[in-house]
N, C-alpha and C positions, 0 to 999 in steps of 0.2 A: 326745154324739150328733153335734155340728159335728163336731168331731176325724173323729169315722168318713168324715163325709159326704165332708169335705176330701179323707180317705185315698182313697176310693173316686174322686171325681173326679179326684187325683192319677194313681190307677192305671188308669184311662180314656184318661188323656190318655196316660201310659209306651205302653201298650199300642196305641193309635193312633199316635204315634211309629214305634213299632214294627213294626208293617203298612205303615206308608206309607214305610218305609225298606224294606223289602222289596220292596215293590210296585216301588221304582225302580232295584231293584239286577236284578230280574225284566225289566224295561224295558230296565235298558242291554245286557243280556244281548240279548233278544231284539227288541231296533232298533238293532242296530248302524249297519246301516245302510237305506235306504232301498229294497223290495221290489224294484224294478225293478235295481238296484244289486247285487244279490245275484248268483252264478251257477253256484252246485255246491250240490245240493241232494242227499238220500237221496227215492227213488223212494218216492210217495206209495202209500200199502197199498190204494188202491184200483186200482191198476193191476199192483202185485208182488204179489197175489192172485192173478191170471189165470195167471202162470207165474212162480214164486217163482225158478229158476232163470237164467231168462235176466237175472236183474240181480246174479247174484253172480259175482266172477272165477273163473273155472276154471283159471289157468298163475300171472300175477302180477297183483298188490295194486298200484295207482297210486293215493295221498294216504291222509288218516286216518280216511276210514268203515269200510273193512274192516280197519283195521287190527289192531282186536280180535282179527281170525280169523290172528292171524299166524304161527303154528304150521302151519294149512293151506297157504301159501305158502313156508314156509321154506328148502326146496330154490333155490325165487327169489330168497331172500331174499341165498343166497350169491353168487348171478351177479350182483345188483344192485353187491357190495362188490369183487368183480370189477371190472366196469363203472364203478364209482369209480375204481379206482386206474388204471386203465388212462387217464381221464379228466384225471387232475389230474397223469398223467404226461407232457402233451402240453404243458405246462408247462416242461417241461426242456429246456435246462439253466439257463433263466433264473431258473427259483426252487428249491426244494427241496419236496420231498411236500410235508411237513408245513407248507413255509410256504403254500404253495397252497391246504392244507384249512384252516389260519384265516383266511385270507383273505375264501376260499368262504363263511367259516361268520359274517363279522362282514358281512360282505353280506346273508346271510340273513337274521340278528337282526333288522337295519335293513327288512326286510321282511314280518320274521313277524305282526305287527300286523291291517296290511292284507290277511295272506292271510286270516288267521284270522277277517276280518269279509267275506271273500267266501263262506263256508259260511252257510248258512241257519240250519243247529243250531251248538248250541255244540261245541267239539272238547275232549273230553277228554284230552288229552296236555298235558302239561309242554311248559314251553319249550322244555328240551334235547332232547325227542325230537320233538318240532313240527319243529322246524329239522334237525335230522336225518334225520327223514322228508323233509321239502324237499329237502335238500343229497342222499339216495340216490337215491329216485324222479326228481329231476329229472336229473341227471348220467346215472342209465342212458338215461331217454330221451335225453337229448342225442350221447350216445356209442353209441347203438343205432345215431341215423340217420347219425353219423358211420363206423359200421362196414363202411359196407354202399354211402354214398352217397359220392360225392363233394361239397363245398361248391360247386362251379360246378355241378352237374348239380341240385343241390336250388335256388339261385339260378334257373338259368334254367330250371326247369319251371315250366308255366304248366299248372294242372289248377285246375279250374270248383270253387269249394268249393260242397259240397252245399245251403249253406244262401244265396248268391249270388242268392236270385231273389225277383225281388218276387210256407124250404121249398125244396134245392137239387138234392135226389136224381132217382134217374132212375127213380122211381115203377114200382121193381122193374121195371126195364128189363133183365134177366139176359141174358145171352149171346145165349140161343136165343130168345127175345123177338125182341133186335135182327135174327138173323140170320132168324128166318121171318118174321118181322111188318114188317121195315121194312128189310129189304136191306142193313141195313150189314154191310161186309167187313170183316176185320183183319188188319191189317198189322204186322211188326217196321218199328221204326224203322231208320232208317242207324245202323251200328255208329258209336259215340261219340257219340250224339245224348243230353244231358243226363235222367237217369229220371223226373225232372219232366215233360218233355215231350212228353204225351199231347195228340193233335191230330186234327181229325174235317174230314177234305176231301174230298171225289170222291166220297161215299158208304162212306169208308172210313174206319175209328179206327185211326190209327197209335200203336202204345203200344211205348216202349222195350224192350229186352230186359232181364229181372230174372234173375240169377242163384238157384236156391234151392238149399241145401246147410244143413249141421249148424249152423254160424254165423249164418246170413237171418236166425234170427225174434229173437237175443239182441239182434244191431246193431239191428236197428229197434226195437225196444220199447225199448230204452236211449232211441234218437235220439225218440220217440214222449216216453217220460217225460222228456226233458230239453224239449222241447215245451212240455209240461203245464205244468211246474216256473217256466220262464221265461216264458211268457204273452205273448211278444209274434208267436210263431211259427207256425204250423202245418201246415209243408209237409209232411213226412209221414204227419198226420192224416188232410191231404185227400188224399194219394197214395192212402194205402189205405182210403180211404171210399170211391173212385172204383173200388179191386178189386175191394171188399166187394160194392159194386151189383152188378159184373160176374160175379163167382162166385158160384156160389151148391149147385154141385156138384161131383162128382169128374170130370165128362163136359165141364164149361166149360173146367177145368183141362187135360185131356184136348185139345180146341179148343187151346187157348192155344200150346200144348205144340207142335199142329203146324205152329202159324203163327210158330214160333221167337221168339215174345215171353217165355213160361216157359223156362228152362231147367233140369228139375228132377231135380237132383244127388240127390234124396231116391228118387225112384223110384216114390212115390205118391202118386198124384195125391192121392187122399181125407187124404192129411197135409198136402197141399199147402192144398188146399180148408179144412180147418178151420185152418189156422194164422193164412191171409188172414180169415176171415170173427171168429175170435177179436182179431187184432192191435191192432183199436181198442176192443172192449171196457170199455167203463166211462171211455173217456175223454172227454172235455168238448167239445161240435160247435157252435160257436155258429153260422155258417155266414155271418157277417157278411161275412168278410174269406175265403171259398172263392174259391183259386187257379184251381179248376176250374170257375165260372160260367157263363164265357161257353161252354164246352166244351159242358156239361149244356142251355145254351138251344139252341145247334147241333146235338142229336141229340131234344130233345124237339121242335123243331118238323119235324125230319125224320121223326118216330115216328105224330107226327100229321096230314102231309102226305097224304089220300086216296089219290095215282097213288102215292105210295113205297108202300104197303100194297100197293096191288092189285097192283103189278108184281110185288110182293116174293109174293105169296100163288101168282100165275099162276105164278110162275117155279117155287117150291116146289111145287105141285101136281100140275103138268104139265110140269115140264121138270128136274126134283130128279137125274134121272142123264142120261149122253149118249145111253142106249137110246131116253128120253122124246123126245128129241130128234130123232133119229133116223126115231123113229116118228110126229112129227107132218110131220119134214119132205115123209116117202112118201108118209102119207093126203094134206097137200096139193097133193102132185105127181098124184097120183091125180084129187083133184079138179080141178087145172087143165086134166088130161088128157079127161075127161067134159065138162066145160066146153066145152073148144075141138071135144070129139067133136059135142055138142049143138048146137054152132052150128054146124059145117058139116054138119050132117043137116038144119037147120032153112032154111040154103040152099040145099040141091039140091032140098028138097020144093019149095020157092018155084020156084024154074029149071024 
């Protein structure tokens, strides 16, 4: 009866062993490294729900999430081995292909590691095809921008990176809100004025101009979920929470459209309208750290301003076309004219 008791405790203990070696082989896997530390991530399923497509490559595969799919890419896959050789040909005649690509590739080794623990999942490839993916994917990009640029012309451009910039809604403030209820105008920004920079002066919301075409709504939900992913960002969350207020039909869009802030390469408005009001869907507002605050307090206490309203209301009422205008200016020409009649009749009676 010991004997058993002994076994069973023995095999308690094996088997607890055995979980807790699990447990840490599970841990080193998924703490590589430290959250903020990370920074390629696969788009979380609550955001590649909304539109499954705009996160999958449609021409080429760049690193090893989609690499699975690489039968779909493979027409790319021969321009990339192109783009190698062309690449490690610029090499010559100081070294030889081949010694070029082990060169290339005992570089990489040395750095597979560290790539492999800036993905958030784990990467199911082999060494040799980890580093081979590196050594393609990177060499094409590098020899793309070499095809096309020059080294001095890529050195000395200076372009603004996108992400360079350091209860908050507008209490369905929509378009037509602002424009009958509180007079504000809008404005295209000056050409090359950063899309970040939405701005509310004079009575007017100057808002960059946005290009929309077949591409818009992929690039941003990408830069939207890489946002998410990273947690320390979220300027194009609040870019387009600030649309989302603003849109709210195909008639805004319309609006937008002739103030040359839209430019829609799509053709409809009502695609335009649901793309914007979809874009941030399900994704995470804390509204701590909104870009857009001080913007939103400058148009909510303009909205609640009594003279902004009533001028805004007179103006809409009575003066909404030039005929309005037109026709008050006569009646009160009229009336000056009775005026001035009434008082020199009220003089000569006197005389």
């Amino acid at each position: 009866m010991k004997s058993y008791k002994r076994n069973s405790i023995y095999e308690a203990a094996a088997a607890a062993d055995k979980l807790a070696s699990s447990l840490m082989k599970k841990l080193r896997v998924g703490h590589r490294l430290p959250p903020s530390e990370r920074s390629i991530f696969e788009v979380p399923h609550r955001l590649r729900v909304v539109n499954k497509d705009s996160f999958i490559p449609q021409t080429v595969s760049i690193g090893p999430i989609h690499h699975k799919r690489s039968e779909r890419y493979e027409a790319m896959q021969n321009h990339k081995f192109h783009y190698l050789q062309q690449f490690l040909n610029r090499r010559r005649p100081f070294t030889t292909l081949e010694d070029c690509a082990k060169d290339c590739v005992i570089m990489l080794k040395g750095y597979e590691e560290k790539a492999r623990k800036r993905y958030a999942d784990d990467i199911k490839l082999t060494s040799d095809e980890f580093v081979e993916m590196m050594m393609l994917d990177g060499c094409f990009i590098v020899e793309l921008f070499l095809k096309h640029w020059k080294l001095s012309e890529l050195a000395d451009s200076q372009y603004d990176h996108l992400f360079d910039r350091t209860s908050h809604n507008l209490q369905n403030m929509i378009i037509e809100d602002l424009l009958r209820e509180a007079g504000v105008k809008f404005k295209a920004a000056p050409p090359g004025t950063h899309l970040l920079d939405i701005k509310f002066q004079n009575k007017t919301l100057e808002i960059p101009t946005i290009q929309v075409e077949d591409q818009t709504e992929p690039l941003f939900r990408n830069m939207i979920a890489y946002e998410q992913c990273y947690g320390e960002m979220s300027y194009m969350v609040d870019y387009f929470f600030v649309l989302n207020d603003l849109i709210s039909s195909p008639s805004d869009v319309a609006l937008l459209e002739r103030k040359g802030i839209i430019i829609n390469w799509l053709g409809d408005e009502e695609e335009v309208s649901s793309m914007v009001n979809k874009m941030v869907k399900n994704a995470y507002f804390t509204g701590e750290d909104f870009q857009y605050k001080a913007l939103y307090k400058q148009l909510n206490d303009h909205y609640h301003t009594p003279w902004h309203r009533r001028q805004a209301k007179l103006k809409h009422d009575y003066f909404n076309s030039p005929w309005s205008l037109i026709a008050f200016l006569a009646a009160f020409a009229v009336l000056i004219c009775t005026f001035i009649q009434t008082v020199c009749t009220i003089i000569q009676t006197v005389n």
